[in-house]
C-alpha positions in Angstrom: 67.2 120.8 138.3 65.4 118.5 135.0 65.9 115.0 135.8 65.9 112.1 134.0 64.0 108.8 135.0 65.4 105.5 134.6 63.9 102.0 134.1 64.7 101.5 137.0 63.3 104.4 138.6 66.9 106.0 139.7 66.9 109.8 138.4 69.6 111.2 136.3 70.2 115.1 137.1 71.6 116.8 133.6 74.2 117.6 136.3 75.0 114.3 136.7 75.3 113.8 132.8 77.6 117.0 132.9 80.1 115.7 135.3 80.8 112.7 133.0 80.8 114.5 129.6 81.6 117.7 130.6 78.9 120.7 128.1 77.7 117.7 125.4 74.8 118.9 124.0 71.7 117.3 124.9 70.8 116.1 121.6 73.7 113.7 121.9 72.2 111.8 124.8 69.3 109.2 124.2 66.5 109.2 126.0 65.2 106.2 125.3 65.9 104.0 126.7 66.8 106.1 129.8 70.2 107.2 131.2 71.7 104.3 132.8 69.8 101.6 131.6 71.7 101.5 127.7 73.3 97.7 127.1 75.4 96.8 124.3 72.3 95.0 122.8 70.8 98.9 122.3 73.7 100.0 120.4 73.2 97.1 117.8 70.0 97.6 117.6 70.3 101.4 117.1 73.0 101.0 114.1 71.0 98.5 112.8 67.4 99.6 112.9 68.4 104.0 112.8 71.6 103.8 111.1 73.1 106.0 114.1 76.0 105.1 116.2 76.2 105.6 119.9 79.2 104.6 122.4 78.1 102.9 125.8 79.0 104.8 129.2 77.6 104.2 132.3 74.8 102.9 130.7 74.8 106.0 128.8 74.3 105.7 124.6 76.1 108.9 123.8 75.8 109.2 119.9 79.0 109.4 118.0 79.7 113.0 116.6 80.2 113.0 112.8 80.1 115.6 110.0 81.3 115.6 106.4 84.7 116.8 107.7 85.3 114.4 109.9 84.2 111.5 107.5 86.1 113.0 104.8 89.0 113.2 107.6 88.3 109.3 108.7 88.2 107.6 105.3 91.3 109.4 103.9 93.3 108.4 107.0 91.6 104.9 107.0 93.1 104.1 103.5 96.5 105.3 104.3 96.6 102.9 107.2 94.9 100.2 105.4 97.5 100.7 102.6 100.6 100.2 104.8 99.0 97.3 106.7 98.3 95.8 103.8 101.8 95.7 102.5 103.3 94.0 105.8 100.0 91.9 106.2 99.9 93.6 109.4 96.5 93.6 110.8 92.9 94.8 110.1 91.8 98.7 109.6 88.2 99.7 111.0 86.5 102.8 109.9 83.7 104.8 112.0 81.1 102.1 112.4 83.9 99.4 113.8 82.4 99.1 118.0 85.3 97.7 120.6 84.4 96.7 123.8 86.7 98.2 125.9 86.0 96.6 129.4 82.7 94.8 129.7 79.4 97.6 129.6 82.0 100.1 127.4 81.8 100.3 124.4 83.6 103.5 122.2 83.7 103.6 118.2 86.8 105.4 117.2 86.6 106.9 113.8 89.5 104.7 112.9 91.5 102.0 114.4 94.0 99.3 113.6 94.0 95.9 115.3 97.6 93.5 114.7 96.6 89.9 113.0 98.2 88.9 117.1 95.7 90.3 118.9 92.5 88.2 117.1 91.8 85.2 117.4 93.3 82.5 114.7 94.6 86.2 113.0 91.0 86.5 111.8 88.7 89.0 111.6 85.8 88.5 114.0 82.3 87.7 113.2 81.3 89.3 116.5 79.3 93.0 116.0 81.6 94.4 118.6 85.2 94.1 118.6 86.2 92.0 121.8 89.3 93.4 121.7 90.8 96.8 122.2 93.1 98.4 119.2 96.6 98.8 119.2 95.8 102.3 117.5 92.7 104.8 118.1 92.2 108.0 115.6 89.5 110.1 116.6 88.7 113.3 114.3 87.3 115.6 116.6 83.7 117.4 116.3 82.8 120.9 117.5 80.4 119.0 119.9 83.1 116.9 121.4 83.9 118.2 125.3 87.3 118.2 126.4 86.1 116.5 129.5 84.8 113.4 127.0 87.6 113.6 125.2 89.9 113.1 128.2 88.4 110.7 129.4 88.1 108.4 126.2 91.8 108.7 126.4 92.3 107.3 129.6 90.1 104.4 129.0 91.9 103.9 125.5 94.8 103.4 127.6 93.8 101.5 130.5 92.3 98.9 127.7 95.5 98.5 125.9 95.6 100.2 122.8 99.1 101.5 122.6 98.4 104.7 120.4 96.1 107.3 120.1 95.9 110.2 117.4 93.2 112.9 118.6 92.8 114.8 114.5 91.5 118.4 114.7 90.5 120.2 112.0 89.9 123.3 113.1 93.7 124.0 114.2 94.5 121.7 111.8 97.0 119.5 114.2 97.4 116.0 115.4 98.0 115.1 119.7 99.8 112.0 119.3 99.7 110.0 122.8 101.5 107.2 123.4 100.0 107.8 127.2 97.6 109.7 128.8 100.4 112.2 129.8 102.3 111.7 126.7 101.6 113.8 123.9 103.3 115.5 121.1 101.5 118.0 118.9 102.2 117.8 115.4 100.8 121.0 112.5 100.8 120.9 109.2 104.1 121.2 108.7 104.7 117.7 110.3 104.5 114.1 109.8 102.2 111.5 112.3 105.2 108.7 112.8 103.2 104.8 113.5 106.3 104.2 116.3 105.4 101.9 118.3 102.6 100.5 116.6 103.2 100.5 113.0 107.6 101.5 112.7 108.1 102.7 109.1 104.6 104.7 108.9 105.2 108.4 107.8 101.8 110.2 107.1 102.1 114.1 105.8 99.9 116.3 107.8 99.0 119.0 105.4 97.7 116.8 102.7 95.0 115.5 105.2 93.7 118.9 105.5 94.5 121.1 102.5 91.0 119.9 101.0 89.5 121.4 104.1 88.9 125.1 102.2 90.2 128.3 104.3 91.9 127.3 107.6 89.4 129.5 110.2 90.5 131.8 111.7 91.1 132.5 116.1 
């Protein structure tokens, strides 16, 4: 089995990256520095000096997945958020590069989120490179490359954090998993609206419009 040497001199098996992430592809794992030694100070430093994003697990800088899809998919749902937050002077949107520190040593970058004026200090937006707090709502537009074993587990730790809603976006099928729990989910197509309940009450956002730029839906 390949291993992977820490500073420290612990090994990482590929096994052992497998039972966390599930099949990632490699490439999405840094090697340097190792497996298990990542801090919150390499992720700045990566999205400052390499203009590449990575989420912290374990000590793990697992870079973010993107495409021109999923950007397109990101910024187009980013502005309809921003828009209705803006009206109600409701709180702050984030796009792809906005970092929350879930629990100290975690660190995930949703592709979007929105954080309420009441959870930030003075109802300002921080100065801090990392978001201190967890959202009240998470979008993540998922990549081929995403696992189902990441996935889940980003969930859970959404949850356990605090954030009150997560919307996992799927171009392929062209749906939306709304979860308002881990175990809570309601599938929406294209035919559908994503309702803000609990987080933003009054938000209606058309699911077909998000993804009739897309080109030819693919087929099973």
């Amino acid at each position: 089995m390949a291993t992977l040497t820490t500073r420290s001199g612990a090994e990482w098996t590929v096994a052992d990256l497998f039972e966390r992430f599930g099949p990632i592809p490699f490439r999405r794992i840094r090697q340097f520095p190792a497996p298990g030694t990542g801090t919150e100070k390499d992720v700045i430093d990566l999205r400052d000096r390499e203009r590449r994003l990575f989420e912290l697990v374990d000590g793990v800088l697992v870079e973010k997945a993107v495409g021109v899809q999923e950007s397109y998919l990101a910024i187009l749902i980013a502005a309809l958020l921003g828009e209705f937050a803006a009206r109600g002077d409701l709180g702050m949107v984030l796009g792809a590069d906005g970092m929350a520190r879930l629990v100290p040593g975690l660190v995930r970058i949703p592709d979007v989120s929105f954080i309420s004026w009441d959870r930030l200090p003075g109802r300002q937006v921080p100065l801090a490179p990392i978001l201190e707090v967890a959202p009240d709502l998470a979008v993540e537009v998922l990549s081929p490359s995403n696992t189902s074993q990441e996935m889940e587990r980003k969930l859970l730790e959404y949850f356990e954090a605090g954030v009150r809603l997560v919307w996992y976006v799927d171009p392929a099928p062209r749906t939306v998993r709304v979860f308002t729990a881990p175990g809570q989910c309601l599938v929406l197509g294209e035919d559908q609206a994503i309702d803000g309940h609990p987080v933003l009450p009054g938000l209606s956002i058309p699911i077909r419009p998000l993804f009739e730029r897309l080109g030819q839906k693919p087929t099973a």
